[in-house]
C-alpha angles and dihedrals in degrees: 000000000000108000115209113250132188099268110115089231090059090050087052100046091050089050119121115206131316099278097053104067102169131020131176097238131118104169109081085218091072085041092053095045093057088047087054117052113116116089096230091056091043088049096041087053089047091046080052100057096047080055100052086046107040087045081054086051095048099045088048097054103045095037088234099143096176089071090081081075086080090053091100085061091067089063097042081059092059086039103054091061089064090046105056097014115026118021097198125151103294105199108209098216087045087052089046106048136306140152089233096054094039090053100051088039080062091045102050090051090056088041087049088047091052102044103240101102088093084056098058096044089060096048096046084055101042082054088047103043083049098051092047092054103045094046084047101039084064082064 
């Protein structure tokens, strides 16, 4: 996955939301999975990927290619879930479209199906609650 370098725009596409100013994590997994912890969200994202997936099947299907049309739907969906429920760091080229969003959306479906999301949520935030207190208790 995408490592964290020293370019401002990188800093500012792994950035979590507006309270958390620095983590500890490299791995754009650990970063996802901060920016998606309410269940609404989670569910809205999910909701999202049966769309876009179901909308490919039935284009498919029907051989109604305008229906792609409808494709942008499928992330206003996702989208929709930071808006009104977790107003975490929304990246524009990640919302759009990119291989590193789309992975961890896919990841997070098979995490959800198989009941561990919650898990990695705790332990994404354990990591996160120890490295802030250790960097402000030297204040």
């Amino acid at each position: 996955m995408d490592k964290i370098n020293d370019r401002p725009q990188q800093h500012s596409r792994n950035k979590i939301n507006n309270q958390i100013l620095e983590h500890p994590f490299t791995d754009y997994w650990d970063i996802f999975v901060l920016k998606h912890q309410h269940p609404i969200n989670i569910a809205l994202h999910i909701i999202g990927i049966f769309f876009f997936y179901g909308l490919l099947f039935i284009t498919w299907k029907l051989q109604n290619f305008w229906l792609l049309l409808a494709l942008p739907v499928t992330q206003l969906i996702g989208l929709t879930g930071h808006f009104l429920f977790e107003r975490s760091h929304i990246d524009l080229q990640d919302a759009v479209f990119s291989w590193r969003a789309s992975y961890c959306l896919g990841k997070m479906l098979f995490r959800v199906l198989l009941g561990k999301y919650q898990d990695d949520i705790r332990q994404r935030q354990e990591i996160l609650d120890n490295y802030q207190l250790t960097k402000y208790a030297d204040i």
